[in-house]
N, C-alpha and C positions, 0 to 999 in steps of 0.2 A: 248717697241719699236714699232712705229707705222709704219705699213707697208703699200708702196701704191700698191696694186695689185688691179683688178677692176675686182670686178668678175661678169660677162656677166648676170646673171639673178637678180641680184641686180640694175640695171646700170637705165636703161630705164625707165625714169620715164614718167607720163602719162599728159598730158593735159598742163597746164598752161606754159607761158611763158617767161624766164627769160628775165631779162634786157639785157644780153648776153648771147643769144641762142648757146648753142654748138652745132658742127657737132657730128651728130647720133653715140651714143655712143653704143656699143657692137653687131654691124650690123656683121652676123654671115658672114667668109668669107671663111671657111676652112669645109668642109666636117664632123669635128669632133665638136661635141658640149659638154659641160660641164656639169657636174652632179654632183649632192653631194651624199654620202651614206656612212652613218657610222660616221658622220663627215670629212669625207672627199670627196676631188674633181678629178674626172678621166675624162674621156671624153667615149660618144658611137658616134657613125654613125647614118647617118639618117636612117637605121631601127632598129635603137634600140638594136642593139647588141654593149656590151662592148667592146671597144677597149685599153683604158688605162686603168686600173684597177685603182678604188679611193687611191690612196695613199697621195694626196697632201694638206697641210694645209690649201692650196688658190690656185688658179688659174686663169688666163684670156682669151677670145678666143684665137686661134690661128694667127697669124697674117707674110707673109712671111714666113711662114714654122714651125716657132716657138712660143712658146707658155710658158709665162712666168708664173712659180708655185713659191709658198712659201715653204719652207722647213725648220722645226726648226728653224725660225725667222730670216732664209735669203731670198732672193730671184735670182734664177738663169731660167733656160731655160731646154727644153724638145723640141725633136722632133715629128713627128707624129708615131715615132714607139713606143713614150714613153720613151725612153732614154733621160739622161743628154748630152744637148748639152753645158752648158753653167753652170759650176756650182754653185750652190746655192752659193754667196758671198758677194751679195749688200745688206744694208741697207731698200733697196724699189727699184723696177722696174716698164717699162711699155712696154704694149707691142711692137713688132718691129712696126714702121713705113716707108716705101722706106728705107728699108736693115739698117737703123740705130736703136739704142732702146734705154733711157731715163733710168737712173740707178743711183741712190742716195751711194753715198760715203764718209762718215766723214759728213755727213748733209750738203754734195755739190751735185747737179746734175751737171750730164755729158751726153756722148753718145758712145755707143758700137756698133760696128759691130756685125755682127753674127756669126763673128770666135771669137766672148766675147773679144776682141782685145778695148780698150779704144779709141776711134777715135777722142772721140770731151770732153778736160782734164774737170774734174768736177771742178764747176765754179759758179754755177747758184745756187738759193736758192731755196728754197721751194715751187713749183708753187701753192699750195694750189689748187684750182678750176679752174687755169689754165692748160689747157690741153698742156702739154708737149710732142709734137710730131713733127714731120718732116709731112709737107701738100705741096704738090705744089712747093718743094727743100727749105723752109724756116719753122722756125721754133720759137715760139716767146718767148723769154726768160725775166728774170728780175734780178738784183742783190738782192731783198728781199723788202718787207713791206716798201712802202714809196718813191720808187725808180722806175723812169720809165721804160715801159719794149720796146722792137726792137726786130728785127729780125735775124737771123743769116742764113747762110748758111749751104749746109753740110759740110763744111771745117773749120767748127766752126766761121767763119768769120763775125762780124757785118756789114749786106746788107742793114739794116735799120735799122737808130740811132733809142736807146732808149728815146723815148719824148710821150710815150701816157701813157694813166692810166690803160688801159684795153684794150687787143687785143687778136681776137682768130686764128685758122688757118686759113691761105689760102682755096677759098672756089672758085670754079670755077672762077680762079683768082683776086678774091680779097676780101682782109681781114678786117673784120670788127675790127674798135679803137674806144677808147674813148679817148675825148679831152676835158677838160674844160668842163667837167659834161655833155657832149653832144656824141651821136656815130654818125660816118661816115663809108663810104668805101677808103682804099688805095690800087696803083694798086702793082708790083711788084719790079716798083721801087723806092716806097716810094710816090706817088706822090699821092695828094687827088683825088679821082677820083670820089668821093662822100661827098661832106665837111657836116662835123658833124653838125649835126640839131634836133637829133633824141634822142626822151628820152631813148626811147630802142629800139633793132633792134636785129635781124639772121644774121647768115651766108647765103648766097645764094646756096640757091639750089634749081635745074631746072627753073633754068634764073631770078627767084623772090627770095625778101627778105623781110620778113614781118617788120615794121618798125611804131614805136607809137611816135604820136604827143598826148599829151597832154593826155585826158583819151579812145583815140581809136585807134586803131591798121586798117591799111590797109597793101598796097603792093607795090615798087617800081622796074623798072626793072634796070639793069647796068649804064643807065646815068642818073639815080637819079630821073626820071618819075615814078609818079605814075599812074599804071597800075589799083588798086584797090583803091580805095579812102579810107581813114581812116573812118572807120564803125562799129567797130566790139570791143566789151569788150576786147579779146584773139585774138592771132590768134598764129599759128606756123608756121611753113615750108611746102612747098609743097613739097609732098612725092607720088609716082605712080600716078600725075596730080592732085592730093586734096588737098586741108591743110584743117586741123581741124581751127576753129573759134568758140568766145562763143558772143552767143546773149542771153541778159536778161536771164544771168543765165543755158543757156544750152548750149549744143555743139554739133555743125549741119560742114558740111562740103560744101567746095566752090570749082567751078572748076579756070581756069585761066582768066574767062572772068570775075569775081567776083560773079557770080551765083548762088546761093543756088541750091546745085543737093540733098542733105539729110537734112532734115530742121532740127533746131536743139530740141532735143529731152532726149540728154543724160547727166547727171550731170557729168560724168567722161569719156572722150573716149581716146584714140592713135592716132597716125598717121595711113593711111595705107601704107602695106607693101606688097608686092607679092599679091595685090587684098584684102585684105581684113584687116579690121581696128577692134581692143579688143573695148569694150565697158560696162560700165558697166550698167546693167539695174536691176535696187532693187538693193540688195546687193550682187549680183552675177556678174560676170563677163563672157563675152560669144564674140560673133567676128561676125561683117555684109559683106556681102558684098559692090561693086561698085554701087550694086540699094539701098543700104540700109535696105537691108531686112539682116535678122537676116541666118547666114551661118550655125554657132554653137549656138545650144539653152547657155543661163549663165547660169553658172555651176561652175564657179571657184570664187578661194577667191581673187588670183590676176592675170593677164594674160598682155604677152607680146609682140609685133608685132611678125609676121610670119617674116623668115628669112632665104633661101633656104628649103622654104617647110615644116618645123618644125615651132613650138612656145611655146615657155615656159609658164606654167599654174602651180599655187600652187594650192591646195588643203589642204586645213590643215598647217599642220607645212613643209610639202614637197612639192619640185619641180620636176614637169614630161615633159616632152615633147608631143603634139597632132601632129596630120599630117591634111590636110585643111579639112578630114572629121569630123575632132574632134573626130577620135582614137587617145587613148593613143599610143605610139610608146615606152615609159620608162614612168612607173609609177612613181606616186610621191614619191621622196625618201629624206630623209636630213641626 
């Protein structure tokens, strides 16, 4: 039985750009982060003293208080004391999103509360790579493979008819579709606010959305102006006023004027996050600063954006956490 739990240091992948950029997946929002030991998942604090003890098949960040684990090939809820809030009985979960949480039943999705109270009836099919959550009070749903997908409400109510092929969350208000082999923007109430033109495109965040004509990637802002002119092999999201971009094969980083401030230099880098962006340099991976000078010498085998102060780094077969001097804070453990 395949379980959807998304566990935070798996999640975040580096560099390249999908045709349907997700909103930043396992951006740490709770005080307690996730660890594995022993084959299992607990959570420490940000100084690395144990707070849940690893008992959990799987786990996800914390998200609204709550924090969804696997257990014996169900999946229910925990609070931050580490008590069952919500107990292990679904199929696949996801984490809460605005007080509601995504929860697979008889190979239907639906949506719970956080009193595990079933708010919104399972209905929905398999989102596969779509991200099943509540963004901005809507949520984008599908009836299955083949069938267009719309938006709902948290009253479970469709707010916008099902008629695109691909659509992701709400994203400082407005959601990137696909139509007719082409991505736009729509506003909240359905209404194109961005008519599809683009072979691939992001979600917007910090007023831009990186968006590709043909074999190059630029930047446009809310009324479908291009801000940054298509230039660029790659590009992602602007993240603490940078996005990473790939010129001929490297990967340098841009400010909002379209600027080269870090020339490109690296075959594999991240976003940055709290000041400072993973990078890999050889076969090491290590973290620059906003000059682009190197913060943490590379050292690791894989490494993850900083996220209140901490950042996930493997080493071997195990995951540790660093703090921005690149002390260990929890050794690598699996």
């Amino acid at each position: 039985m395949r379980q959807r739990i998304f566990l935070a240091l798996l999640l975040i992948a580096a560099t390249a750009c999908g045709r349907r950029q997700d909103v930043r997946p396992g951006e740490q929002t709770s005080g307690l982060f996730l660890i594995r030991q022993g084959g299992k998942t607990g959570f420490i604090d940000k100084h690395g003293k144990l707070k849940i003890a690893p008992q959990f098949d799987a786990a996800a960040p914390f998200s609204d208080g709550l924090a969804v684990v696997e257990m014996g090939g169900r999946a229910g809820y925990i609070d931050e004391d580490g008590k069952i809030a919500i107990n292990p009985q679904f199929e696949s979960a996801t984490p809460f999103s605005e007080g509601l949480a995504a929860v697979r039943v008889n190979r239907a999705w639906g949506f719970i509360d956080k009193h595990g109270k079933m708010a919104i009836n399972p209905q929905f099919q398999d989102p596969g790579t779509l991200p099943l959550a509540f963004s901005e009070g809507f949520a984008a749903v599908f009836g299955g493979p083949g069938t267009p997908i719309g938006y709902i409400d948290k009253s479970g109510k469709m707010a916008i008819a099902p008629q695109f092929q691909a659509a992701l969350p709400f994203s400082e208000g407005l959601a990137l579709v696909g139509l007719n082999g082409a991505y736009g923007f729509i506003d909240k109430q359905g209404k194109v606010a961005i008519r599809p033109q683009f072979d691939e495109a992001s979600s917007f965040f910090e007023g831009l959305a990186a968006v590709r004509l043909g074999d190059r990637w630029g930047y446009v802002d809310k009324s479908g102006k291009y801000t940054i002119n298509p230039q660029f092999a790659a590009a992602r999201v602007f993240s603490d006023g940078l996005a990473l971009v790939g010129i001929n094969g490297k990967a340098g980083y841009i400010d909002k004027s379209g600027k080269l401030v870090i020339n490109p230099q690296f075959d594999v880098a991240d976003d940055f996050r709290d000041g400072m962006a993973a990078v890999k340099i050889g076969d090491k991976w290590g973290y620059i600063d906003k000059a682009g000078k190197v913060a943490i010498n590379p050292q690791f085998d894989q490494a993850r954006p900083f996220s209140l102060d901490l950042a996930p780094v493997e080493v071997g077969e195990g995951w540790g956490y660093i703090d921005k001097a690149g002390k260990f804070v929890w050794n690598p453990t699996a």
